[in-house]
N, C-alpha and C positions, 0 to 999 in steps of 0.2 A: 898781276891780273887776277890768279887765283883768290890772290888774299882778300883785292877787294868785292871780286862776286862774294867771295865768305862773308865780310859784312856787313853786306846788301842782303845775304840771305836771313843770316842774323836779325836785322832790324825787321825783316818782313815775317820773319817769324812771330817776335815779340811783339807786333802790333800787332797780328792777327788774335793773339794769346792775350794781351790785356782786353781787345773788342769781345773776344767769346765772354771772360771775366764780366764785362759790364753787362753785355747782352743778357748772361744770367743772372746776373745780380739787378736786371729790370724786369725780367720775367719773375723772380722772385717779387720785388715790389708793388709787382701789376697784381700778382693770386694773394698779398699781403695786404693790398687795400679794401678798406671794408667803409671805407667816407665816401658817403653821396656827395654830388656835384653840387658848390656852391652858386647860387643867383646871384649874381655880379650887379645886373641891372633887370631890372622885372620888364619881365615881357607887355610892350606896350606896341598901340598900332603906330607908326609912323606914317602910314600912308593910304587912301582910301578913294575907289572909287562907288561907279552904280555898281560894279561886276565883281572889282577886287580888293582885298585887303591884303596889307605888307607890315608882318609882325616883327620885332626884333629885342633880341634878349642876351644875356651877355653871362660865360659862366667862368667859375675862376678856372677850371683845366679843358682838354677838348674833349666834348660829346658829340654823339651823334644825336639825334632829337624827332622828334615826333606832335605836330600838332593836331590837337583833336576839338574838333567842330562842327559845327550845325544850324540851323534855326532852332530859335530857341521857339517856335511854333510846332517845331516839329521833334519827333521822337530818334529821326536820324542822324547819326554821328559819321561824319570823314575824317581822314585821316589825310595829313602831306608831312613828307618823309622828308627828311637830310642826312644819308648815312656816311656821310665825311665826316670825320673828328674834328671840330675846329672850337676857339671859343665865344667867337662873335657869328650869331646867328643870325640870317635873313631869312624867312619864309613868307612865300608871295601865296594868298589863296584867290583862286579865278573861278570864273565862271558863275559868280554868285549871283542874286536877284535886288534885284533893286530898290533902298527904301526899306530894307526889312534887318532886323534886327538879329543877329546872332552869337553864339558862346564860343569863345574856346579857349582851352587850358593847352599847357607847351610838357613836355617830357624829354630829360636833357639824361641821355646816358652815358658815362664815362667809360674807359675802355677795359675796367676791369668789370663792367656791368652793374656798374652802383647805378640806380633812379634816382631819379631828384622831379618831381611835378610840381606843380602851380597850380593855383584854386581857382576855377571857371572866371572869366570876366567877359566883358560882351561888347561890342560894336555895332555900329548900323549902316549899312550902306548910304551911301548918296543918292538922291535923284537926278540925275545928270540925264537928259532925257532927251539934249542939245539936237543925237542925230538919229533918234528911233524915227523919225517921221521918215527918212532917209532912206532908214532898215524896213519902215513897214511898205514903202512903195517898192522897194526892189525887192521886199517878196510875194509884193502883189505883183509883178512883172515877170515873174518866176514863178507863177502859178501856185505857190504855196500860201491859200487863202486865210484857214486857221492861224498860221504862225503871222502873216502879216496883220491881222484883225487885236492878236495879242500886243503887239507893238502901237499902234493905234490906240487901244483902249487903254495903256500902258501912261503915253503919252497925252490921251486927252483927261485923264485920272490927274495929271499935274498941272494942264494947260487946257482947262475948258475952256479960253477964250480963243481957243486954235479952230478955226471952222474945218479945215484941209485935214485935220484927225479925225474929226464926227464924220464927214464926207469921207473918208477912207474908209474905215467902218462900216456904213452903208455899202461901199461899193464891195466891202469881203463879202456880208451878207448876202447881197445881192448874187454875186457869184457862187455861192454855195444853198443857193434857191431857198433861202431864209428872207421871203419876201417883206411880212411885217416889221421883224425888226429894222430893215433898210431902208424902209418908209419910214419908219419913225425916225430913223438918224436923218436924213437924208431932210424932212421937215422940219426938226430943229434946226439947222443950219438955215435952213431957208427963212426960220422968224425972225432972225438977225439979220440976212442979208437976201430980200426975196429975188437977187439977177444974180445969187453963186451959180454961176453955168454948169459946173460938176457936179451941185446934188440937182438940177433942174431936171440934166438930162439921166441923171443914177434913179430919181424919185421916177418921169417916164417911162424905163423898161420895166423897171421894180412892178410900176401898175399896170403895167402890160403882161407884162408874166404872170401878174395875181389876177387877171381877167378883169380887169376894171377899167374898163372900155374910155367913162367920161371920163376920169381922172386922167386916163392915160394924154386925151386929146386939149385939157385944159392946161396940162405942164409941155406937154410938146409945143403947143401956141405958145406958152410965154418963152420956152427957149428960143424957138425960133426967131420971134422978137429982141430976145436980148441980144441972142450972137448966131443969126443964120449959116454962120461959117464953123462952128465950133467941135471940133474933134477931141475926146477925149484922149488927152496926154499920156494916159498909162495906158491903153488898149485903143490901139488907131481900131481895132474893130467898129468903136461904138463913133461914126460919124453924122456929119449933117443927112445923106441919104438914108441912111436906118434911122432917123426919128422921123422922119417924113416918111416912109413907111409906116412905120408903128401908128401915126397920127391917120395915116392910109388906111391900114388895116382895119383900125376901130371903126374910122367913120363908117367902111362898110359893112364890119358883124353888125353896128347899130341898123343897118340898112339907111344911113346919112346918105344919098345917094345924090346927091345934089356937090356936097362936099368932097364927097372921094371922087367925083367926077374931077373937080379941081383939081384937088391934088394927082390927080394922074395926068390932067393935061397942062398943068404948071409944072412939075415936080420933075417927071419919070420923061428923060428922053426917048423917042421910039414909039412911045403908047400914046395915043389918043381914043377920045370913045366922044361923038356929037350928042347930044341928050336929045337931041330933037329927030334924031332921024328913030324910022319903027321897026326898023331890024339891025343888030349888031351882029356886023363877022368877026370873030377873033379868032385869026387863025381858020384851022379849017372849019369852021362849027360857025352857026350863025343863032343869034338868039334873039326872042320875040320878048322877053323882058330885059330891063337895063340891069336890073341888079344881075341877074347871072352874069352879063356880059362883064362888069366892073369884078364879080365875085373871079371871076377866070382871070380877066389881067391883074390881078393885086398876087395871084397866086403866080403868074409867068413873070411880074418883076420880084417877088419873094426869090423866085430863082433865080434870080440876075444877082439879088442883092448877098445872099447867105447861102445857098444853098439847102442842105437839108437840116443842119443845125445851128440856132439861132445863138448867137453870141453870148 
């Protein structure tokens, strides 16, 4: 039994003692090498979207490597890392822009620290624009107006025959009280298609908000006309009773008083006001002209409708 634990130990001796041998004699030929990484196959893109690109290069021993890139627009350089020794490389770069043209050269280091680079060469992204519309309403539904307006413009840049991205656009503007510009979107759309119901009623608040009384009442007439039921899909806020309002509202700063009477005894449950009679009660207050009485209930349905900030 001795003898053979003896040559068990033996054997685990001499392996250990040949492994140190080679160990040293690789540590010698790692601080012995002074040969840069050979390019096996040159770094080319294999794969490409609007956001990303997938480079891939192949060296004859293993590196670890470094890609460097950019727009070639621009002055700034990134870097994406693979610090695993291997010799077939993938490097995925994300998060890029779309459409737009960039450089970048690869850096393959072996593990005695030899370089080996590659000379700039450039790609372009894709316009793949399939689901920005997608992206710009869900961050117009998440209140991030800027960033959904970017997506939009993004989009109608590829696809100006998209009415639903000009009308997006409008409606960013609109929400970030960039009134003219959201008119003007919001009318293009309309010269191509004068019953688009989402810039009819985006073009209405737009000239409400920019105090443009007639305007406001001559697009709220034609919504109503096209689709008296029409709630705006991305902001239930903006429905059929708030443009009948707005349409309210005007006729009476105009002092339209004939009109806003309408509108408040067709329109607005609860309210009434007769034109023919010579005193109006609203409430507890009585008035000897019509226009105050009408000016008083547009402001007690504004309260029913919004409260104290207008959508």
């Amino acid at each position: 039994m001795r003898q053979i634990q003896s040559i068990l130990l033996f054997f685990v001796l001499a392996t250990l003692f040949l492994f140190t041998i080679n160990c040293e004699k690789e540590i010698v030929k790692v601080k012995d090498d002074k040969i840069q990484p050979v390019i096996v196959t040159t770094p080319s893109i294999i794969d490409i979207s609007d956001t990303s690109a997938t480079i891939f290069w192949e060296t004859d021993e293993p590196c670890s490597v470094q890609v460097f890139y950019g727009l070639i627009s621009s002055q700034d350089t990134l870097v994406q890392s693979d610090t695993e020794f291997r010799q077939i490389h993938v490097i995925t770069l994300e998060n890029l822009q779309l459409s737009l043209e960039y450089f970048y050269l690869t850096a393959s280091t072996d593990v005695a620290g030899n370089v080996t680079s590659t000379a700039s060469n450039a790609f372009t992204t894709t316009a793949d624009t399939t689901n920005f519309l997608q992206y710009a309403w869900d961050r117009f539904s998440e209140g991030l107006y800027p960033e959904s307006l970017d997506y939009f413009q993004q989009y109608y840049s590829f696809n100006p025959e998209e009415p639903d991205a000009l009308a997006g656009a409008g409606w960013c503007y609109l929400k970030i009280d960039s009134f003219d510009p959201a008119i003007s979107a919001f009318d293009e759309v309309l010269e191509t298609d004068e019953l688009y119901v989402s810039a009819l009623m985006g073009i209405s608040v737009s000239y409400y908000k920019n105090d443009d009384y007639f305007s406001t009442i001559q697009y709220c007439e034609e919504l109503l006309i096209a689709d008296s039921l029409y709630t705006f899909q991305h902001d239930s806020a903006y429905t059929p009773q708030l443009i009948k309002f707005i349409a309210l509202d005007s006729y009476s700063t105009l002092n339209m008083t004939d009109e806003a009477v309408y509108y408040i005894n067709n329109y607005f449950s609860g309210f009434y006001i007769n034109s023919e009679d010579s005193l109006w009660t609203i409430g507890d207050y009585t008035y000897v002209e019509i226009e105050a009485a009408v000016s008083v209930t547009v402001d007690s349905i504004q309260s029913d409708i919004w409260g104290e900030d207008f959508p």
